[in-house]
LUMGURO-744628 format. One record per atom (N, C-alpha, C, O, CB): atom name; residue number from 1; x, y, z. Coordinates in steps of 0.02 Angstrom, whole numbers, plus 50000, padded with zeros to 5 digits. Glycine has a CB too. Layout:
# LUMGURO-744628
REC   site   pos      c1      c2      c3
REC     CA   NUM       X       Y       Z
...
This chain:
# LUMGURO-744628
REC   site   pos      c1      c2      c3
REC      N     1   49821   49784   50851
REC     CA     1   49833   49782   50779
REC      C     1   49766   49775   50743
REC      O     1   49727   49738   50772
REC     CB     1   49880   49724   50761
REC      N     2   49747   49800   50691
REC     CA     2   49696   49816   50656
REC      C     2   49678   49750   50620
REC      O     2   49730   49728   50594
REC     CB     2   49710   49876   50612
REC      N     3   49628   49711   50608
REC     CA     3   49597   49656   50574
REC      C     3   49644   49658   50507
REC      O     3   49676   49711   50507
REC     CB     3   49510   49665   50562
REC      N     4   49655   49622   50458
REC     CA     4   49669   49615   50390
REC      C     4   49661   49580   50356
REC      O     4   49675   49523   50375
REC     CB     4   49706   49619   50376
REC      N     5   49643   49586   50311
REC     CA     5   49578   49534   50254
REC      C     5   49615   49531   50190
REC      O     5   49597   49579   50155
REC     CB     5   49485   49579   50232
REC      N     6   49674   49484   50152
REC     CA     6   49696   49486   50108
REC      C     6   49663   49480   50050
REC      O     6   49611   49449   50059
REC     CB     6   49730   49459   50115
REC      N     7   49670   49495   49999
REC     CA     7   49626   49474   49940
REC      C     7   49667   49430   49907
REC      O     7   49728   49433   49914
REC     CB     7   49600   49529   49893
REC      N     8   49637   49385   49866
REC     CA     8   49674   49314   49869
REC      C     8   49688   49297   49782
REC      O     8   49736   49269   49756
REC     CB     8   49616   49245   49915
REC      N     9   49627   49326   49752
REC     CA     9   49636   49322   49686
REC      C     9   49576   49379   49653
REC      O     9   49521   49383   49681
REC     CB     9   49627   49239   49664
REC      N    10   49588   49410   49610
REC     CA    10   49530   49441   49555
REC      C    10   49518   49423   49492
REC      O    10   49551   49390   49453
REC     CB    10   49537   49504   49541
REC      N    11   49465   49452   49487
REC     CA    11   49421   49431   49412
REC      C    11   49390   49462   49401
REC      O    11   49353   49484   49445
REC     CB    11   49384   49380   49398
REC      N    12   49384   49488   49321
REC     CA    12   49340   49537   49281
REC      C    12   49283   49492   49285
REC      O    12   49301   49441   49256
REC     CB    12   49365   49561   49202
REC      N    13   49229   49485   49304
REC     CA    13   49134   49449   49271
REC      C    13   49086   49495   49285
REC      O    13   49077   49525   49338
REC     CB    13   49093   49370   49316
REC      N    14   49048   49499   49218
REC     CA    14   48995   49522   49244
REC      C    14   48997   49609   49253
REC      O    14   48960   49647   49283
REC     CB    14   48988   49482   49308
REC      N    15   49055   49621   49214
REC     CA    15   49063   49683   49199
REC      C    15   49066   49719   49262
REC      O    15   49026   49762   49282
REC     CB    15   49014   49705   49155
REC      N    16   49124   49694   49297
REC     CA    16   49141   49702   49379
REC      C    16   49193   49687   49389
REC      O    16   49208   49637   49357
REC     CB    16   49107   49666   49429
REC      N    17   49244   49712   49430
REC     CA    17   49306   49677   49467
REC      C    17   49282   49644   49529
REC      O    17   49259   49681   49572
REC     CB    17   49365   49730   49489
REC      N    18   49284   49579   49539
REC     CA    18   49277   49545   49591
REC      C    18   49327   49521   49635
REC      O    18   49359   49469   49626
REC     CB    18   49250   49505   49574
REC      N    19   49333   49559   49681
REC     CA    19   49410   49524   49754
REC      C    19   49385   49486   49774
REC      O    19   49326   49491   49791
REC     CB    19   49443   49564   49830
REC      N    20   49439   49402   49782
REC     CA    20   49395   49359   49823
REC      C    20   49458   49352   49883
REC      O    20   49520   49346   49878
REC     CB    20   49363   49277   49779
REC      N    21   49408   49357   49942
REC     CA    21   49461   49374   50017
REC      C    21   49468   49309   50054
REC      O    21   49442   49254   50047
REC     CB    21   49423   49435   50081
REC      N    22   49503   49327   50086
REC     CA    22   49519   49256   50118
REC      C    22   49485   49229   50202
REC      O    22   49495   49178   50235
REC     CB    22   49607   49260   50123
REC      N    23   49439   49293   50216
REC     CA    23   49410   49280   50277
REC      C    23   49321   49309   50271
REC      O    23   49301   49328   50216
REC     CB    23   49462   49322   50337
REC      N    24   49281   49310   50321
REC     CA    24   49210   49332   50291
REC      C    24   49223   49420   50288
REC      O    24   49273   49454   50297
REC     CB    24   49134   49304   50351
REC      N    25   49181   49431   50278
REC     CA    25   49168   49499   50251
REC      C    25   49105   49522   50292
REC      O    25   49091   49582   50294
REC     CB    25   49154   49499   50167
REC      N    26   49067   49475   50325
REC     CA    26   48995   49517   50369
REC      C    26   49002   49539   50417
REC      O    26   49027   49519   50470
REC     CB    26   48938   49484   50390
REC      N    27   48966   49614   50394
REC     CA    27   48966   49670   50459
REC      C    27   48996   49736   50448
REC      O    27   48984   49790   50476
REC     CB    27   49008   49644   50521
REC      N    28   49046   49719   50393
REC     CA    28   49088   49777   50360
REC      C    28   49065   49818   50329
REC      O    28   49024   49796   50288
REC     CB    28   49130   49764   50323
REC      N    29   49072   49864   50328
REC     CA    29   49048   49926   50287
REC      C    29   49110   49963   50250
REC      O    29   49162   49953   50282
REC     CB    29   49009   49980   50339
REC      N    30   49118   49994   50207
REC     CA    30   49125   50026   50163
REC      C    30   49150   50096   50207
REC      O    30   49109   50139   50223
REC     CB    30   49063   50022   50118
REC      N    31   49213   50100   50221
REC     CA    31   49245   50198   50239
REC      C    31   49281   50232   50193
REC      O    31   49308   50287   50202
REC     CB    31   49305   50210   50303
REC      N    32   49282   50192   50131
REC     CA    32   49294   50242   50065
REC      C    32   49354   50255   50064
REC      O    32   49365   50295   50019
REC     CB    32   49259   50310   50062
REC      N    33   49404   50239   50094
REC     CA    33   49477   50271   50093
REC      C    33   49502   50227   50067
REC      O    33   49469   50177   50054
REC     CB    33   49515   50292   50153
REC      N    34   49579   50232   50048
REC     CA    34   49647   50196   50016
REC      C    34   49715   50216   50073
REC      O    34   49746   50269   50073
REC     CB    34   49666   50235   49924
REC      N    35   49718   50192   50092
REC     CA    35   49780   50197   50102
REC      C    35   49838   50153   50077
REC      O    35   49817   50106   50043
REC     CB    35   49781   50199   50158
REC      N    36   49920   50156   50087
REC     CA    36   49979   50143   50051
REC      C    36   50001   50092   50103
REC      O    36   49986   50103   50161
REC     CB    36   50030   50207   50034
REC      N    37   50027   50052   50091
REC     CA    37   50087   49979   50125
REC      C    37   50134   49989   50102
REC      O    37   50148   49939   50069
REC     CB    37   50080   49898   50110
REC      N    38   50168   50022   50098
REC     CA    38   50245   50010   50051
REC      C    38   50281   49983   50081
REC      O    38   50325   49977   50038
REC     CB    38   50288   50064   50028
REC      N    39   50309   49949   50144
REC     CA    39   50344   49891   50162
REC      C    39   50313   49843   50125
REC      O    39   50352   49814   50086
REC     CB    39   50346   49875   50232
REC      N    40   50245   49820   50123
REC     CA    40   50213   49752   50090
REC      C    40   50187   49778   50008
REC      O    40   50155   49733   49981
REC     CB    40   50134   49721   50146
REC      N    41   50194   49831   49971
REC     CA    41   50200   49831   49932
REC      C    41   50116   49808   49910
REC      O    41   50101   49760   49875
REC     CB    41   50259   49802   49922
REC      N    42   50074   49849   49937
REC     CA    42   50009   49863   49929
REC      C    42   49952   49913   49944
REC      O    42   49971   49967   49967
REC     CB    42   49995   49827   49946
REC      N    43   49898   49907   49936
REC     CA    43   49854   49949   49942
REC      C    43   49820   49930   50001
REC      O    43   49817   49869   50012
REC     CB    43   49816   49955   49886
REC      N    44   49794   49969   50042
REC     CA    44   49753   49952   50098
REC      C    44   49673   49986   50093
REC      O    44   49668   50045   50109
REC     CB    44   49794   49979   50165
REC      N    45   49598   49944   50066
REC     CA    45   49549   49975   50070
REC      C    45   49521   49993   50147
REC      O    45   49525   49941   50179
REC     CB    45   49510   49941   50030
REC      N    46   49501   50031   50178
REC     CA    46   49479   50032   50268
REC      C    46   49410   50025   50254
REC      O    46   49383   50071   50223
REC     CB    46   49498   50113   50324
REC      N    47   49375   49974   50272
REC     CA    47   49332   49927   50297
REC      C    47   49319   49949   50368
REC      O    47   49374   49948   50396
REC     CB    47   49360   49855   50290
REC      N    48   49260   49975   50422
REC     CA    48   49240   49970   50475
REC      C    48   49188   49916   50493
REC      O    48   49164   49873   50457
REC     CB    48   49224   50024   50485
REC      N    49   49180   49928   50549
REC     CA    49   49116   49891   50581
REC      C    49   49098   49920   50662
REC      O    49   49117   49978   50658
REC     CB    49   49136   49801   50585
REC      N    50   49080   49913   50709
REC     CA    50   49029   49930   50761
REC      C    50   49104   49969   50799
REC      O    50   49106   50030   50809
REC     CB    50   48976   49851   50808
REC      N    51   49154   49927   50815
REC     CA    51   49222   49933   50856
REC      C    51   49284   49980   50807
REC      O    51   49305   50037   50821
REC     CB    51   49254   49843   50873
REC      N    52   49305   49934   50745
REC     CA    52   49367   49965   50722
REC      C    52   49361   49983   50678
REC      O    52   49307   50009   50662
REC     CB    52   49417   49939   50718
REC      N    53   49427   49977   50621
REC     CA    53   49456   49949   50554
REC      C    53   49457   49905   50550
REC      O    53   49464   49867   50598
REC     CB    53   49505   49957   50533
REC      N    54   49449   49884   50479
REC     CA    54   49485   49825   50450
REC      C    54   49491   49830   50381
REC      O    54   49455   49842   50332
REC     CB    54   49453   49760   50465
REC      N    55   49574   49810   50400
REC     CA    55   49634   49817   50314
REC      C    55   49613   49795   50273
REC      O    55   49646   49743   50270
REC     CB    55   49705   49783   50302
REC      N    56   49570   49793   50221
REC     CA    56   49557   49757   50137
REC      C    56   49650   49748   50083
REC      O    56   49664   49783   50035
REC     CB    56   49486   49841   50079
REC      N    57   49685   49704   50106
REC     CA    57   49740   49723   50071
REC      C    57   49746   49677   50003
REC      O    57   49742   49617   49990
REC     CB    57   49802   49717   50119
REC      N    58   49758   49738   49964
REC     CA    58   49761   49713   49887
REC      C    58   49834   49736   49879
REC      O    58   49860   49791   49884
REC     CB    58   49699   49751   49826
REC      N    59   49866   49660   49861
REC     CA    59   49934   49656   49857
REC      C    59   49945   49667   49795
REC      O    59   49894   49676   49762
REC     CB    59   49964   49599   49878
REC      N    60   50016   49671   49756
REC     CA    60   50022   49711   49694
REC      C    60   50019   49657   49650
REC      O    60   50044   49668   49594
REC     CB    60   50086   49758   49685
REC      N    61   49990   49588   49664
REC     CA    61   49985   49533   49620
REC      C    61   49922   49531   49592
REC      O    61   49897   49488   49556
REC     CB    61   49998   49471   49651
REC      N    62   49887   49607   49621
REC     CA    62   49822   49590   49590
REC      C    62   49806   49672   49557
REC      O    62   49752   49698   49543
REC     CB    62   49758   49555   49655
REC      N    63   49870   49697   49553
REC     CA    63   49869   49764   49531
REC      C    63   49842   49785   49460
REC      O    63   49814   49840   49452
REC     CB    63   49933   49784   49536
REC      N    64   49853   49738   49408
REC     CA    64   49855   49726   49356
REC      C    64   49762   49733   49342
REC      O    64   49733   49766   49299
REC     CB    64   49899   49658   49346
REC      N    65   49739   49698   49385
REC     CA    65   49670   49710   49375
REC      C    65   49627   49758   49397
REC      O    65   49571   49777   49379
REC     CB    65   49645   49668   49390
REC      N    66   49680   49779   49458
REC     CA    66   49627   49862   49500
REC      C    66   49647   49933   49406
REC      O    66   49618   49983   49384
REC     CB    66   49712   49920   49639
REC      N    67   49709   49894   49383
REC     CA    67   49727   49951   49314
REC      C    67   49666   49961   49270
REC      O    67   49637   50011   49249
REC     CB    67   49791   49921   49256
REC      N    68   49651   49861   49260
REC     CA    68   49599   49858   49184
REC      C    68   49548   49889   49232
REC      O    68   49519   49930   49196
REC     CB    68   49572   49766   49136
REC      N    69   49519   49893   49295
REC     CA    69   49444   49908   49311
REC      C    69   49456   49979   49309
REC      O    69   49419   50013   49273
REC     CB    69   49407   49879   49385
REC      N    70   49490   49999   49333
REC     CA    70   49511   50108   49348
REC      C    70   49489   50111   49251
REC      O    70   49442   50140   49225
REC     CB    70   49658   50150   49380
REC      N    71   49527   50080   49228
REC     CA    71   49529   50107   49153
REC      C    71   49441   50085   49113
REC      O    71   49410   50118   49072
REC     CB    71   49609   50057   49105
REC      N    72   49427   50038   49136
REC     CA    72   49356   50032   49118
REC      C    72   49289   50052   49167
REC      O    72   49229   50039   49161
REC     CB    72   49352   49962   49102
REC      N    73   49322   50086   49212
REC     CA    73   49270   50127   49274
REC      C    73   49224   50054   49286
REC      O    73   49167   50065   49263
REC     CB    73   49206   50216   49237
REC      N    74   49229   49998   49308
REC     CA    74   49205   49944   49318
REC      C    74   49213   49957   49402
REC      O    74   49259   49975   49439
REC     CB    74   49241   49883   49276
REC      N    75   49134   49937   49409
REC     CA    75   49123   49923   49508
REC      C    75   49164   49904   49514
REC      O    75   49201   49891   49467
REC     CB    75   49074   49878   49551
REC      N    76   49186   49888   49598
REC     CA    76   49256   49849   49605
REC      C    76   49212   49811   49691
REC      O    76   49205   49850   49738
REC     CB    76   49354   49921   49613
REC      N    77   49191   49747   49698
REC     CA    77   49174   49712   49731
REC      C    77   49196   49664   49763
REC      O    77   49205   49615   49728
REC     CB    77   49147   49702   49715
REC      N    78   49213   49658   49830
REC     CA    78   49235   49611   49874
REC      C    78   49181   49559   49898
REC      O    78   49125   49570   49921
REC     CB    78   49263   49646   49930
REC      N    79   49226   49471   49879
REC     CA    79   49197   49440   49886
REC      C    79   49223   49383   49940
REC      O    79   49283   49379   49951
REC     CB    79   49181   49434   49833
REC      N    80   49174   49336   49973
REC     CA    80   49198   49277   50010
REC      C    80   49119   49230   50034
REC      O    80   49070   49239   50070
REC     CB    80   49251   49310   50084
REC      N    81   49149   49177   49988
REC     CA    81   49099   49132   49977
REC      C    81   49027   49155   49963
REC      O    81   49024   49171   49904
REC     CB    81   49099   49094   50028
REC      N    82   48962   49162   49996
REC     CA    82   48907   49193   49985
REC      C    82   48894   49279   50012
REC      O    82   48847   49318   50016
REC     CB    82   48862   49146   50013
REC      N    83   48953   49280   50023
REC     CA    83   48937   49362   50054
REC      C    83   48965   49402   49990
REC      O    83   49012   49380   49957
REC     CB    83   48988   49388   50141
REC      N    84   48936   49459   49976
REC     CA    84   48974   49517   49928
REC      C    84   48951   49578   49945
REC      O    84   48893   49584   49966
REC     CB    84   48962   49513   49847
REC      N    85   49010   49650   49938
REC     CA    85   49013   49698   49948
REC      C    85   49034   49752   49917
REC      O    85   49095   49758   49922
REC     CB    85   49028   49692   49979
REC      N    86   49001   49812   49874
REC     CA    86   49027   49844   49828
REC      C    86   49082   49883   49876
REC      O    86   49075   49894   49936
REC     CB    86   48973   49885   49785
REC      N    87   49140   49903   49834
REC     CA    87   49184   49925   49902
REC      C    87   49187   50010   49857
REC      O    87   49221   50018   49806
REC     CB    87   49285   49867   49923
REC      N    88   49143   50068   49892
REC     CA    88   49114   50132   49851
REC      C    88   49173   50157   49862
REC      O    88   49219   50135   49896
REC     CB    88   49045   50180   49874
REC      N    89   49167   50206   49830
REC     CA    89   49210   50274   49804
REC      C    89   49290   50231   49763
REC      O    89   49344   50261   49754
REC     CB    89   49235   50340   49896
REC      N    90   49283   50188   49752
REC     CA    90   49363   50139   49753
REC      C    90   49398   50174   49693
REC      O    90   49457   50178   49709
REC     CB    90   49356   50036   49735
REC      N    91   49388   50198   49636
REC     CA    91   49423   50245   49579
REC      C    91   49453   50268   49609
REC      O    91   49511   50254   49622
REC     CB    91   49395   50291   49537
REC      N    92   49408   50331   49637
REC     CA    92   49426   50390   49644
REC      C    92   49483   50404   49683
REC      O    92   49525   50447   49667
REC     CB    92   49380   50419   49664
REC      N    93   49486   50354   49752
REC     CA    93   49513   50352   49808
REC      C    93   49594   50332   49772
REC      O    93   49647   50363   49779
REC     CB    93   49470   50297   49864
REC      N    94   49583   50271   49734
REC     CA    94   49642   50221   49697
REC      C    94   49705   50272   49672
REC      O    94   49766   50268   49679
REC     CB    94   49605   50177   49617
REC      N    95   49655   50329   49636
REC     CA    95   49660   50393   49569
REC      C    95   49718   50433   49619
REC      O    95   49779   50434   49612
REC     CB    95   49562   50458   49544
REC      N    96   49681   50462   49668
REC     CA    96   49718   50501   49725
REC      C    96   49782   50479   49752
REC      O    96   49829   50516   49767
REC     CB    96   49677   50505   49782
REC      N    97   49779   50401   49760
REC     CA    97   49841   50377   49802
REC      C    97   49877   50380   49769
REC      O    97   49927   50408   49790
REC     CB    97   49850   50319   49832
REC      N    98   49880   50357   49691
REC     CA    98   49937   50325   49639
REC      C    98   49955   50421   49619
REC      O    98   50014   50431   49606
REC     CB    98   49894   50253   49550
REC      N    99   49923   50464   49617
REC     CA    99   49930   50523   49594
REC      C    99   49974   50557   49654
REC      O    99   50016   50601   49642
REC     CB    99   49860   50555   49576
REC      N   100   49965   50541   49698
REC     CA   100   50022   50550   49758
REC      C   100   50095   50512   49776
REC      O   100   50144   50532   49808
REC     CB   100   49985   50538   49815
REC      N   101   50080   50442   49738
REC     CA   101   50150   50406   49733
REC      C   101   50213   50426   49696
REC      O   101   50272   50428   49712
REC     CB   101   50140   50349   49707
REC      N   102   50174   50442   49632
REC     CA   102   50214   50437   49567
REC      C   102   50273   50490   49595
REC      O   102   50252   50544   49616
REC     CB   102   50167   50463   49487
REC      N   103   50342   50480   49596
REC     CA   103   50379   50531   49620
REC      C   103   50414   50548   49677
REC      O   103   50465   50578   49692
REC     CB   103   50351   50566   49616
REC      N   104   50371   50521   49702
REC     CA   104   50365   50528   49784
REC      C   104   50390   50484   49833
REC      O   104   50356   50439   49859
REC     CB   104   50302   50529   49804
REC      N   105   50475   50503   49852
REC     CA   105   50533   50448   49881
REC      C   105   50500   50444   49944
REC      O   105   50532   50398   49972
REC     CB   105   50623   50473   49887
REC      N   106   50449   50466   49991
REC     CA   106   50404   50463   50048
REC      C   106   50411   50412   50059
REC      O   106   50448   50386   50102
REC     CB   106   50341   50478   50047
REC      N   107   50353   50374   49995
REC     CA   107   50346   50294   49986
REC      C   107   50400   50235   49986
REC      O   107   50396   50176   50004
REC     CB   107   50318   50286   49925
REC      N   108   50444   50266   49963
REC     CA   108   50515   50206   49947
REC      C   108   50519   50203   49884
REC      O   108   50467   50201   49850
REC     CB   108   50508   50122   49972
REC      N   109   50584   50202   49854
REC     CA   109   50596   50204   49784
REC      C   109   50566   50140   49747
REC      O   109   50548   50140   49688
REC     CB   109   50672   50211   49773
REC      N   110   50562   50068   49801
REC     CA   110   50543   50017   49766
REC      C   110   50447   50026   49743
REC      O   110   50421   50011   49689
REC     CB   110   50567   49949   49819
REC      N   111   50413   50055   49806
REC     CA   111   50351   50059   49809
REC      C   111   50332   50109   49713
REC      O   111   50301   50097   49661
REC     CB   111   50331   50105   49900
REC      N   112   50375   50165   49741
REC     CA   112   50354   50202   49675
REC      C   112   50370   50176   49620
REC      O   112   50336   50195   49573
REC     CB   112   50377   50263   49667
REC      N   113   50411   50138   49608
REC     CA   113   50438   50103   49523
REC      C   113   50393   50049   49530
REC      O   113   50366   50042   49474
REC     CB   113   50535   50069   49507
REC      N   114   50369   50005   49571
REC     CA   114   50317   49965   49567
REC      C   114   50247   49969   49552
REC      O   114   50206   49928   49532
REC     CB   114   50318   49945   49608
REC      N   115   50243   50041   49570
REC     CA   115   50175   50075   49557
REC      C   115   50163   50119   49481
REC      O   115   50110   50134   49453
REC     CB   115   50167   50128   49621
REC      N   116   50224   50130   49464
REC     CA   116   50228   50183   49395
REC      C   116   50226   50137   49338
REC      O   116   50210   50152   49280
REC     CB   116   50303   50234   49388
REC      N   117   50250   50062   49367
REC     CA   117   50262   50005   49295
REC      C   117   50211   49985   49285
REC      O   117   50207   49953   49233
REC     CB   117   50307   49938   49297
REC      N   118   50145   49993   49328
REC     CA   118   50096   49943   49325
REC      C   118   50018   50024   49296
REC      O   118   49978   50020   49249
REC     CB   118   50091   49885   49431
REC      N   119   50026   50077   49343
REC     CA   119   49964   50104   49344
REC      C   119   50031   50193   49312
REC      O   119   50006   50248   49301
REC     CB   119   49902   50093   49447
């Protein structure tokens, strides 16, 4: 099973979205993708390192703020305690998934009405 790194709470500072996670973050790099959870009713950023993956999951309690940053093109940065990480391409990727949901019974009828009310 693949590592998974919840994000625990966000915050606009500093003219940034900041994820703060619930485990460290060193070593990870940045693989630019999004993928969908629709049993858990989230987003999955993919995070590597030397061996695997690892899940960045932004649950839909923090959806509200991946909206205000997409809409103000604000970095979007993962954090845990002294470590931080810009997490790149994150719009674009966000732009693609939700543009593939909307509609789309694939996901589950709950995933898509959860996703259309918010983004």
């Amino acid at each position: 099973m693949k590592k998974r790194i919840t994000i625990l709470k966000a915050s606009i500072t500093e003219n940034r979205l900041l994820l703060e996670a619930n485990e460290p973050i060193s070593g990870l790099v940045p693989a630019e993708q999004i993928l969908v959870d629709s049993k858990q009713y989230s987003f999955i950023y993919l995070m590597e390192d030397k061996e695997d993956y690892t899940y960045i999951d932004l649950p839909e309690q923090i959806w509200s703020f991946l909206k205000s940053a997409q809409e103000q093109k604000l970095p979007v940065w993962i954090n845990f305690k002294d470590q931080q990480l810009e997490l790149l391409h994150f719009h674009e990727e966000l732009e693609y998934v939700i543009s593939n949901i909307g509609g789309n019974s694939n996901y589950g009828k709950e995933m898509v009405t959860k996703v259309e009310a918010i983004f």
